[in-house]
C-alpha positions as CSV (number, residue, x, y, z in Angstrom):
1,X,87.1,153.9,104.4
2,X,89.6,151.7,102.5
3,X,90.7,148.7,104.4
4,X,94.9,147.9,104.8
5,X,95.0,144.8,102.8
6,X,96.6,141.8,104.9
7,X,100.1,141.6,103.0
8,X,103.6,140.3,104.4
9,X,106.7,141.2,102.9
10,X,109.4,138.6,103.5
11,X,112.9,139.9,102.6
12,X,115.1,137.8,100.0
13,X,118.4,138.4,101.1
14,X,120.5,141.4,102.6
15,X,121.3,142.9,99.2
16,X,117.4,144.1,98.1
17,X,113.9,142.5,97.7
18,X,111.0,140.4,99.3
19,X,108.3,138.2,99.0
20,X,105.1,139.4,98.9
21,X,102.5,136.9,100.6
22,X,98.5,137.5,100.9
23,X,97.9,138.5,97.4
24,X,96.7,136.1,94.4
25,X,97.2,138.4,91.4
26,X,94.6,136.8,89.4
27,X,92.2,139.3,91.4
28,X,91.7,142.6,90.4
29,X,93.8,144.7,93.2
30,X,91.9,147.1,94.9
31,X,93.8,150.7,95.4
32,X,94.8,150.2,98.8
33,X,96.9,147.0,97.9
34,X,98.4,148.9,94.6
35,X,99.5,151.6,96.8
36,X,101.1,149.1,99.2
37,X,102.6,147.3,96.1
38,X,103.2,150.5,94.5
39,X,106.1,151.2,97.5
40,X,107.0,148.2,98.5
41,X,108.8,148.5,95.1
42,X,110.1,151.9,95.3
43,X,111.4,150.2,98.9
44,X,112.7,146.9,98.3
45,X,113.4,147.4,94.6
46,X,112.3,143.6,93.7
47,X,108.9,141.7,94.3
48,X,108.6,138.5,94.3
49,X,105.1,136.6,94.0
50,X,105.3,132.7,94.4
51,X,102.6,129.8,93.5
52,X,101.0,132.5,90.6
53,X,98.4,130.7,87.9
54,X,98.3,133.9,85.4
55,X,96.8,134.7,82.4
56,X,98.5,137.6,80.1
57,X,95.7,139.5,81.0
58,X,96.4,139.2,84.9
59,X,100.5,140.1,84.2
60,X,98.9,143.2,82.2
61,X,96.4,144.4,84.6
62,X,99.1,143.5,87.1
63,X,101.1,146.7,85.9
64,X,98.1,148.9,86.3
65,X,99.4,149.2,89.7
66,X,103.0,150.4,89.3
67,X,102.1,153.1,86.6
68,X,100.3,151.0,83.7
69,X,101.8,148.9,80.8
70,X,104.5,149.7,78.0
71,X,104.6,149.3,74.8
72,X,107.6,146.8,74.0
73,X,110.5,148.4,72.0
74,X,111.8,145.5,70.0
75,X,110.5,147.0,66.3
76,X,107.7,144.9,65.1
77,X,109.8,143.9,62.4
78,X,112.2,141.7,65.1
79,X,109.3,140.5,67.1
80,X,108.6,136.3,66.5
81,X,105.6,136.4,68.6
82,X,102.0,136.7,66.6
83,X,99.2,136.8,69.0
84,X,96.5,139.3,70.7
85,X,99.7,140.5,73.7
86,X,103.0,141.0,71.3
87,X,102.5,144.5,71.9
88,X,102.5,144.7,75.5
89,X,104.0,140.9,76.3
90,X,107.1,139.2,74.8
91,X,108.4,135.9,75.4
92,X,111.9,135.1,76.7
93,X,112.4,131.6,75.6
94,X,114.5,129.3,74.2
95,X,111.3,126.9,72.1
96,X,112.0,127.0,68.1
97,X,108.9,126.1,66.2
98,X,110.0,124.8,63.0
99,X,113.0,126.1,63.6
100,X,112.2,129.4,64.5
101,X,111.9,131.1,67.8
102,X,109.1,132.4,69.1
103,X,110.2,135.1,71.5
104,X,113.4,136.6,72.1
105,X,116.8,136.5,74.4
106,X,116.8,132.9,74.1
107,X,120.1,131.0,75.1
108,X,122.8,131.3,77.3
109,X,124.6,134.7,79.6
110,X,122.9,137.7,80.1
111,X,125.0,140.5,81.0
112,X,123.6,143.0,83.7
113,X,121.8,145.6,82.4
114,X,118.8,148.3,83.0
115,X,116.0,147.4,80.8
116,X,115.1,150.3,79.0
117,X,118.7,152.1,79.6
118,X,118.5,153.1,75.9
119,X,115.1,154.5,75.6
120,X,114.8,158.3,76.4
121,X,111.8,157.3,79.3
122,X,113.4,154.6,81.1
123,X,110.8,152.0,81.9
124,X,110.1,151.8,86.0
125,X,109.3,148.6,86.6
126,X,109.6,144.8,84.6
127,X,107.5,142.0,85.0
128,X,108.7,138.4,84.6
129,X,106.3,134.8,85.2
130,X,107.6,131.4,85.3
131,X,105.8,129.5,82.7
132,X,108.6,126.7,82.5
133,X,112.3,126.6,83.7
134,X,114.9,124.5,83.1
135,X,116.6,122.4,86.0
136,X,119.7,123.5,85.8
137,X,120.9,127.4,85.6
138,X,118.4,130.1,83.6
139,X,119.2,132.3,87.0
140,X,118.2,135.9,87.3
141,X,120.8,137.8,89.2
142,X,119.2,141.2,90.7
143,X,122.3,144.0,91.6
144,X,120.9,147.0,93.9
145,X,122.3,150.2,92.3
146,X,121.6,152.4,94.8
147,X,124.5,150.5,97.4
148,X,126.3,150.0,94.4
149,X,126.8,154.1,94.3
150,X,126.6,154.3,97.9
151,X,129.7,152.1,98.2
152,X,132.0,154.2,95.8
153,X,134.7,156.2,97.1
154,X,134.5,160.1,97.9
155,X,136.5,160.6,94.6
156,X,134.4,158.5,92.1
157,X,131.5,160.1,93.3
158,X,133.2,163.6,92.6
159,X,134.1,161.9,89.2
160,X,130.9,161.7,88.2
161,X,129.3,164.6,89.0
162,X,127.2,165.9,86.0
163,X,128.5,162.9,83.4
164,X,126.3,161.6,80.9
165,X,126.6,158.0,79.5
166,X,125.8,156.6,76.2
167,X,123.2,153.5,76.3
168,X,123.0,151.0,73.4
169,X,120.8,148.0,72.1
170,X,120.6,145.9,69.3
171,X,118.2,143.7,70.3
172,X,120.6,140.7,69.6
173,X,123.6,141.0,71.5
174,X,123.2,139.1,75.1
175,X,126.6,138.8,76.2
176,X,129.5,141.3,75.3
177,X,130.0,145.4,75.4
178,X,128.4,147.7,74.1
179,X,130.1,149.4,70.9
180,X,130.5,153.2,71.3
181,X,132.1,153.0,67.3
182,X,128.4,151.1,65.5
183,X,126.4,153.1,63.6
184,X,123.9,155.0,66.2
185,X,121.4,155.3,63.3
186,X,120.8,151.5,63.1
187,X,120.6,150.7,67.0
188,X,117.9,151.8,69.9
189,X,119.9,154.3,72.4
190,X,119.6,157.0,74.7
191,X,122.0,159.3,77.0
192,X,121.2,159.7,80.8
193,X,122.9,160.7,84.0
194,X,125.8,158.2,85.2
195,X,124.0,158.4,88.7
196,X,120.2,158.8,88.7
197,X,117.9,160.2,91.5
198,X,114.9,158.0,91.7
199,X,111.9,160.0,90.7
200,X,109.8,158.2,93.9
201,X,112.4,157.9,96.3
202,X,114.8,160.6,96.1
203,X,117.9,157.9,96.4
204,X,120.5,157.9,94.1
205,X,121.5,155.8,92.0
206,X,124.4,154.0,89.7
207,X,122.8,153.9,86.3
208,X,125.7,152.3,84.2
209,X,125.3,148.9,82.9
210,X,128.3,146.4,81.1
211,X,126.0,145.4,78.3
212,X,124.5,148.7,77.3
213,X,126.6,151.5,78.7
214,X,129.3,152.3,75.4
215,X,130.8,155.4,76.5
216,X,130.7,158.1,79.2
217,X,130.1,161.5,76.7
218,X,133.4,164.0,76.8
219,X,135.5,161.7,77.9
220,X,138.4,160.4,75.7
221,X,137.7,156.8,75.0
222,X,140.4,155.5,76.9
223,X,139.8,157.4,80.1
224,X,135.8,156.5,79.3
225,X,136.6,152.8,79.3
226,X,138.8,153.3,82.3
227,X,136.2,154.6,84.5
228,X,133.4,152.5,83.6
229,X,135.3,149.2,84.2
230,X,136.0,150.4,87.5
231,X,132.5,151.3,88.3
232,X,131.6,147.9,87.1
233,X,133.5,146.5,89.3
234,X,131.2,147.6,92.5
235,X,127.8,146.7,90.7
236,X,129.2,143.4,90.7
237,X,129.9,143.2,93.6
238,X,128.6,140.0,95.3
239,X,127.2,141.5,98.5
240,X,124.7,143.6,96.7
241,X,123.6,140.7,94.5
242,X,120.2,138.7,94.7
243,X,120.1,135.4,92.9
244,X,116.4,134.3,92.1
245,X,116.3,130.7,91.4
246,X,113.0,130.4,89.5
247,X,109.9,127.8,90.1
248,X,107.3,127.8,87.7
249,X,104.4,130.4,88.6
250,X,106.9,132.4,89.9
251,X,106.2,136.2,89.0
252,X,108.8,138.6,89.8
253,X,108.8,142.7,89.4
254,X,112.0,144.8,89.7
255,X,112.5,148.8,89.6
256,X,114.8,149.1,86.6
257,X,115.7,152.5,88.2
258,X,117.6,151.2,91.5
259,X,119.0,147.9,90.1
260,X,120.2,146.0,87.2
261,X,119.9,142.4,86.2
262,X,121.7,139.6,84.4
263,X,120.9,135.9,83.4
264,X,122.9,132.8,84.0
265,X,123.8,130.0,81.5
266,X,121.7,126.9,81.1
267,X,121.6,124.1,78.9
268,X,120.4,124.1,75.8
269,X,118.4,121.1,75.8
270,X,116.8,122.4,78.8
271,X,113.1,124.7,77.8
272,X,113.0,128.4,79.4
273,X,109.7,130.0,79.0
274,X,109.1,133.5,81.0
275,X,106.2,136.0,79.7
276,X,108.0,139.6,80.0
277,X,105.9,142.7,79.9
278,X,107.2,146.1,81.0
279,X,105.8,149.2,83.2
280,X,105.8,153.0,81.9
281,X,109.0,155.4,82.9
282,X,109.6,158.8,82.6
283,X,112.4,160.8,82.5
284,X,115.5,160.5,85.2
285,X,117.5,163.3,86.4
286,X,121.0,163.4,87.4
287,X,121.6,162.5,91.1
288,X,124.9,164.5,91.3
């Protein structure tokens, strides 16, 4: 008989997530903690492992647990890593070797977004490590989607009922809308429910982001931009907001399905070095 593994889940704040204490992930996990892992997330939405010495091999075995790793979707083309883990592992940092950088996302504002929004099987989960952090800023702000629709009014909630939103990414743009007007041919997108129900969970969620969410479909492009600024005004909102100030060996996991995420500003003289990999999805079905 499997024995409960001896894990503590601390919460973070009020809005959404905990830490997770009793587990060094450069173990193998046995099934019994996965499957403790494995809902803690669909629960608490973020997970949060402090004091982490990892190798890419221990973030990649790490998302065996949630539902296995993803291939990245920035095209090979746009990638500046070269090494054994590009595939599976990119680097979000701000280091230029002659010049260059070698990963991606590297300076200033991130606008809240899903990852994976614009790819037709939304990836659950990301994963994130602290390899080096400035002192100053470099935030990740975590926004719980599921109060975010819970807090809308009667009539919104009617509004949406059975809309469909247009996702975009470049792959370059970090702070600014989405344009509904680019060329669709040259960009990664996707169209999904503006509220999702969470294929674990059952809970619905808001699944409209500022930075990739161009247009609600059918709607007239005024009334589309109407109604999205006013949805982003409640997954915004403060009280449903989790600021993670980062430590080096930090490693945090988040359900891109019940929440959204955005990066603060930090100096650019200042290094920022996270390994990113990225959790298979599926397909998400409309909520309402």
């Amino acid at each position: 008989m499997n024995r409960q593994p001896k894990i503590t889940l601390r919460p973070l704040s009020a809005a959404l997530g905990v830490e997770v204490l009793g587990v060094d992930l450069r173990a193998s996990l046995g099934r019994a903690t996965a499957e403790v892992l494995s809902a803690a997330l669909d629960e608490h939405t973020i997970l949060l492992f402090r004091d982490q010495d990892l190798s890419e091999s221990d973030q990649l075995r790490l998302a065996d647990a949630f539902g296995g790793p993803s291939l990245r979707s920035r095209p090979v083309h746009k990638r500046a890593e070269d090494n054994p883990y590009a595939e599976k592992i990119g680097l979000v940092t701000n280091i230029r070797k002659d010049g260059k950088p070698i990963g991606s996302l590297p300076d200033g504002e991130l606008w809240f977004h899903h990852d994976g929004s614009f790819i037709d099987l939304p990836y659950r989960a990301t994963i994130l490590y602290a390899v080096e952090v400035p002192e100053i800023g470099g935030h990740t702000l975590f926004a719980n989607m599921y109060q975010a629709y819970d807090d809308l009014s009667d009539d919104l909630k009617q509004q949406l009922g059975g809309l469909i939103c247009l996702n975009i990414f470049d792959h370059q743009t970090t702070a600014g809308p989405a344009d509904p007007d680019q060329d669709l041919s040259a960009v990664r997108h996707a169209r999904h429910p503006a509220v999702v129900r969470h294929p674990n969970n059952g809970r619905a969620a808001l699944y409209v982001s500022p930075l990739l969410t161009a247009r609600i479909e059918g709607l007239p492009r005024q009334e589309s931009d109407r109604l999205l600024a006013e949805l982003f005004k409640y997954t915004s909102n403060e009280k449903i907001i989790y600021e993670h100030v980062w430590r080096p060996g930090d490693l945090v996991i988040w359900d891109n399905w019940g929440s959204t995420h955005a990066r603060t500003d930090f100096p650019a003289d200042q290094t920022r070095l996270l390994r990113r990999s990225i959790v298979k999805g599926q397909a998400l079905e409309a909520a309402v």
